[in-house]
C-alpha positions as CSV (number, residue, x, y, z in Angstrom):
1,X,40.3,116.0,101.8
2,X,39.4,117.5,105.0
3,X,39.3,114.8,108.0
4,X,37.1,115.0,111.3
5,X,38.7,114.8,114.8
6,X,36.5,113.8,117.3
7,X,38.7,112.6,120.1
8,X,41.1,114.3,122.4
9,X,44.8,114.4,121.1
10,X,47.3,113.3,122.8
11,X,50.3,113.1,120.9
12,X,52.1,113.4,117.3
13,X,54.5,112.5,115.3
14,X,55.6,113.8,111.8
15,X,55.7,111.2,108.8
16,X,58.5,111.1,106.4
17,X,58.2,109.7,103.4
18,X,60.1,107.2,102.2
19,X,62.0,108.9,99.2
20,X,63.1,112.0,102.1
21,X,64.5,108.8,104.6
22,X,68.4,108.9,104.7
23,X,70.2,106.2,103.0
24,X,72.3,105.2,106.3
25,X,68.2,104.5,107.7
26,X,67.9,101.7,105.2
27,X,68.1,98.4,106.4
28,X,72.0,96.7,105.7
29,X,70.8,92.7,104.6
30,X,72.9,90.6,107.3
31,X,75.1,88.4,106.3
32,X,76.7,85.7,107.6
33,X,80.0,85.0,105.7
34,X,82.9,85.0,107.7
35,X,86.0,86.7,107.1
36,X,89.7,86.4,108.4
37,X,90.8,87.8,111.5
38,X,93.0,87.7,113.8
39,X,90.6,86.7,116.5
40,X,89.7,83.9,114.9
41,X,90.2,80.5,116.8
42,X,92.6,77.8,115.4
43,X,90.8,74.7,113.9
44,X,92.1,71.5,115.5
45,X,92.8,70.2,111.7
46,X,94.1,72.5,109.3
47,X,95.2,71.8,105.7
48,X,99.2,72.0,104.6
49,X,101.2,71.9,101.7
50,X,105.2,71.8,102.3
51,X,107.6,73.1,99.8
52,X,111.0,72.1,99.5
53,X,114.0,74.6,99.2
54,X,117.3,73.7,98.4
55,X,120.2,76.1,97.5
56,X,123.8,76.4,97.0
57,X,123.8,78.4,99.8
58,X,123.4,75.8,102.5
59,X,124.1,71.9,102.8
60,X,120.6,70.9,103.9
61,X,117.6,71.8,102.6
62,X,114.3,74.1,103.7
63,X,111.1,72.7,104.4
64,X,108.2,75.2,104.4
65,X,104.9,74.3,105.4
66,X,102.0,76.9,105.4
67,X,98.6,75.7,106.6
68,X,95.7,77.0,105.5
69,X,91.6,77.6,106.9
70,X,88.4,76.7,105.2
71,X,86.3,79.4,105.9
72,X,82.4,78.8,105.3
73,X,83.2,75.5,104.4
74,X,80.5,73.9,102.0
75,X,78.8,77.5,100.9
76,X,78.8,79.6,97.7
77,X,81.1,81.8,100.0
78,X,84.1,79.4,100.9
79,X,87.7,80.2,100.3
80,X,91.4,79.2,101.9
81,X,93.1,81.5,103.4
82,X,96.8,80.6,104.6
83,X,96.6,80.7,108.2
84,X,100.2,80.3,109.6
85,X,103.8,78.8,108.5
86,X,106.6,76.7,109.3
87,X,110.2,76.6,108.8
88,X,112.4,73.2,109.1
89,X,116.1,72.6,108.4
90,X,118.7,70.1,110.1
91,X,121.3,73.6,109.4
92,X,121.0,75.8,112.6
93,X,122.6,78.6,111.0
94,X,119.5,80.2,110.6
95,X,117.4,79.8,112.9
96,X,116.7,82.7,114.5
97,X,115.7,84.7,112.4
98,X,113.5,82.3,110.3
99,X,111.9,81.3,113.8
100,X,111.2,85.1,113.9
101,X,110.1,85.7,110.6
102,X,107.8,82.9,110.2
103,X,105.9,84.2,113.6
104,X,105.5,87.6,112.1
105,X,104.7,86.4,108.5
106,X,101.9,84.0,110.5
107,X,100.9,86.9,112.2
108,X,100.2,88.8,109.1
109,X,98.0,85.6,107.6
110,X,95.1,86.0,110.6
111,X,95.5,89.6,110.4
112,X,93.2,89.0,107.4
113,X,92.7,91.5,104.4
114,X,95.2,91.5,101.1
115,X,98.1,89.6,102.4
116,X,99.4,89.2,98.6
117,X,101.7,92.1,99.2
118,X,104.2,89.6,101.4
119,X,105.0,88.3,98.0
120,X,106.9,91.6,96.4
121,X,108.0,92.3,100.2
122,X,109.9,89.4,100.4
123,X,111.5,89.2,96.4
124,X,112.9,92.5,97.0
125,X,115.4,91.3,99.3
126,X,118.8,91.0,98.5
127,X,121.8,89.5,99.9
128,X,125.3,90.8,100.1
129,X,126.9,88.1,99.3
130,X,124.9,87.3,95.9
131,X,122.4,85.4,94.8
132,X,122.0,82.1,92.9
133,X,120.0,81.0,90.0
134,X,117.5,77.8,90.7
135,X,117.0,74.9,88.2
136,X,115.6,76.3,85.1
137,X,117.1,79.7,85.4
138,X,115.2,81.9,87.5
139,X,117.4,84.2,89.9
140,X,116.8,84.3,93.4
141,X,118.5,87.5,95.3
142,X,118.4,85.8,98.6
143,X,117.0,82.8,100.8
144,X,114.2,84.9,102.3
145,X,113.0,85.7,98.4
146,X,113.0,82.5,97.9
147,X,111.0,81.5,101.1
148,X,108.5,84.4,99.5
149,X,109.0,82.3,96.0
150,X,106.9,79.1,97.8
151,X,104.6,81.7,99.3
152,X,103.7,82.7,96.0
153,X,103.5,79.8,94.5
154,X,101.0,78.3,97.5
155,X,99.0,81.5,97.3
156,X,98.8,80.9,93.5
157,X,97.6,77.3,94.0
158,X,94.7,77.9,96.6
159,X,93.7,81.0,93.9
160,X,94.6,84.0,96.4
161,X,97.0,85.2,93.3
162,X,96.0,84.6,89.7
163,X,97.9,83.3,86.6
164,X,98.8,86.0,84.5
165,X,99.2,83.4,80.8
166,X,101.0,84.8,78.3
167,X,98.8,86.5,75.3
168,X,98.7,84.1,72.6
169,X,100.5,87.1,70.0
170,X,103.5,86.7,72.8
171,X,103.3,82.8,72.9
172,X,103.3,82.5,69.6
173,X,106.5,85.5,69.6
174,X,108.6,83.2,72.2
175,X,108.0,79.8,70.4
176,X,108.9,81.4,67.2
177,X,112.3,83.1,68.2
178,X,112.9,79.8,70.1
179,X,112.4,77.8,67.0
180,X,115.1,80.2,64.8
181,X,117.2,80.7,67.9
182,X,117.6,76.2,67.5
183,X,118.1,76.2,64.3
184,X,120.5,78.5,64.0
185,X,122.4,76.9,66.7
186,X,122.3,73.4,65.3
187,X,119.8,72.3,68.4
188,X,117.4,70.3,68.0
189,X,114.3,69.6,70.1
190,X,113.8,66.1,69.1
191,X,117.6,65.6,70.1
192,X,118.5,67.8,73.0
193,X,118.1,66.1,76.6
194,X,116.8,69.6,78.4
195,X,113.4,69.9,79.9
196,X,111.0,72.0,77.9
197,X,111.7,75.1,80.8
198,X,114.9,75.0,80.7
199,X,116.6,77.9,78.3
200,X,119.9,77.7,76.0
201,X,123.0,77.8,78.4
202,X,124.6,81.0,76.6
203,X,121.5,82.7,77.8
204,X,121.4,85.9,79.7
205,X,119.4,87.4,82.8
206,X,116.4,89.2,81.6
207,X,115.6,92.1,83.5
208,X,111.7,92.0,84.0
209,X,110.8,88.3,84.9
210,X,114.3,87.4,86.7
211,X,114.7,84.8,84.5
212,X,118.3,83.7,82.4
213,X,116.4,83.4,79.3
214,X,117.7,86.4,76.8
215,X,119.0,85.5,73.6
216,X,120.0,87.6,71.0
217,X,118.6,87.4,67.3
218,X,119.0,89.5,64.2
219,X,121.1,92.1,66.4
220,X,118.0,91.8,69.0
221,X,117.9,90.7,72.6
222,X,114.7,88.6,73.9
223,X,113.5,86.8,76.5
224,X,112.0,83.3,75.7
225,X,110.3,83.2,79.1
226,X,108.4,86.5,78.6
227,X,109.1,87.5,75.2
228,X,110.3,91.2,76.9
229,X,112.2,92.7,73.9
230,X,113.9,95.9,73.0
231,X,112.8,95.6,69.4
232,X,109.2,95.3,70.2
């Protein structure tokens, strides 16, 4: 269809359409979630949760307090995210380097981003002089694993690191080995005066889950904390 000009033209431009326009031209929806940073300002409250540490290893015991931030507080969008930590003992032995490793670990918090990695960072260090087991059997390598041992277990509680359960075939694996491992023993659970986590004294250190819970059955080894077995 032809079209008429009848005035005087003074200028152009070429239209593109809108399937030709580059997907960087499209609009980006704003947004007004925030995220963690490290230039973002401290609250004047902030919520804590201390955990206490106590090991053969020292007379006094550790107190570890991480605080956390509520960010978008009230929206579909609002999460806790640790924010910084303490470290008090009455035993100045080590306090340098905890003063010093709680600045940097704080550091790393409103750094923002996956700080989850702290976690592994932290188990994997070992002490010369050996470790100890804590109440229930689990092995800790060194004091600063188990300073990363409460960080895990406060990153698990605010939901920055998930559960992993057990799958109900390896449930149902651990509580029956446990059940013939007793029985065969002469124990009891109605008798016996161990928690429910605790594992039989004659147990060994299982490999995968740090945990002195392997028992040997029918000329097998397996874990009754993770039911991690050769024979499986």
């Amino acid at each position: 269809m032809a079209i008429k000009i009848d005035q005087k033209i003074v200028g152009y431009r070429v239209k593109v359409m809108d399937s030709d326009k580059p997907k960087d031209a499209e609009p980006k929806p704003t947004t007004n979630v925030v995220q963690m940073h490290e230039r973002l300002e401290r609250p004047e409250v902030l919520l804590g949760s201390t955990y206490k540490i106590k090991t053969p290893l020292s007379e006094h015991a550790l107190y570890v307090t991480i605080n956390d931030v509520v960010l978008n507080a009230d929206t579909e969008h609002e999460q806790r995210r640790p924010f910084e930590i303490f470290i008090n003992s009455k035993n100045m032995e080590h306090f340098q380097w905890i003063v010093a490793l709680t600045r940097i670990i704080s550091a790393v918090f409103r750094k923002g981003g996956d700080i989850t990695f702290l976690v592994e960072e932290l188990h994997s260090v070992f002490d010369p002089r050996g470790g100890y087991f804590k109440p229930g059997g689990k092995y800790m390598p060194s004091l600063v694993a188990e300073i990363g041992d409460a960080i895990e277990r406060h990153m698990r509680m605010i939901g920055l690191l998930k559960n992993d359960p057990l799958e109900p075939g390896q449930a149902y694996l651990i509580a029956e080995k446990r059940a013939t491992f007793d029985a065969r023993s002469g124990r009891s659970p109605k008798n016996t005066q161990e928690p429910k986590t605790s594992f039989p004294k004659e147990a060994r250190l299982c490999l995968k889950c740090h945990t002195k819970a392997v028992v040997q059955l029918d000329g097998c080894t397996v874990c009754l904390n993770c039911a991690d077995s050769k024979c499986t």
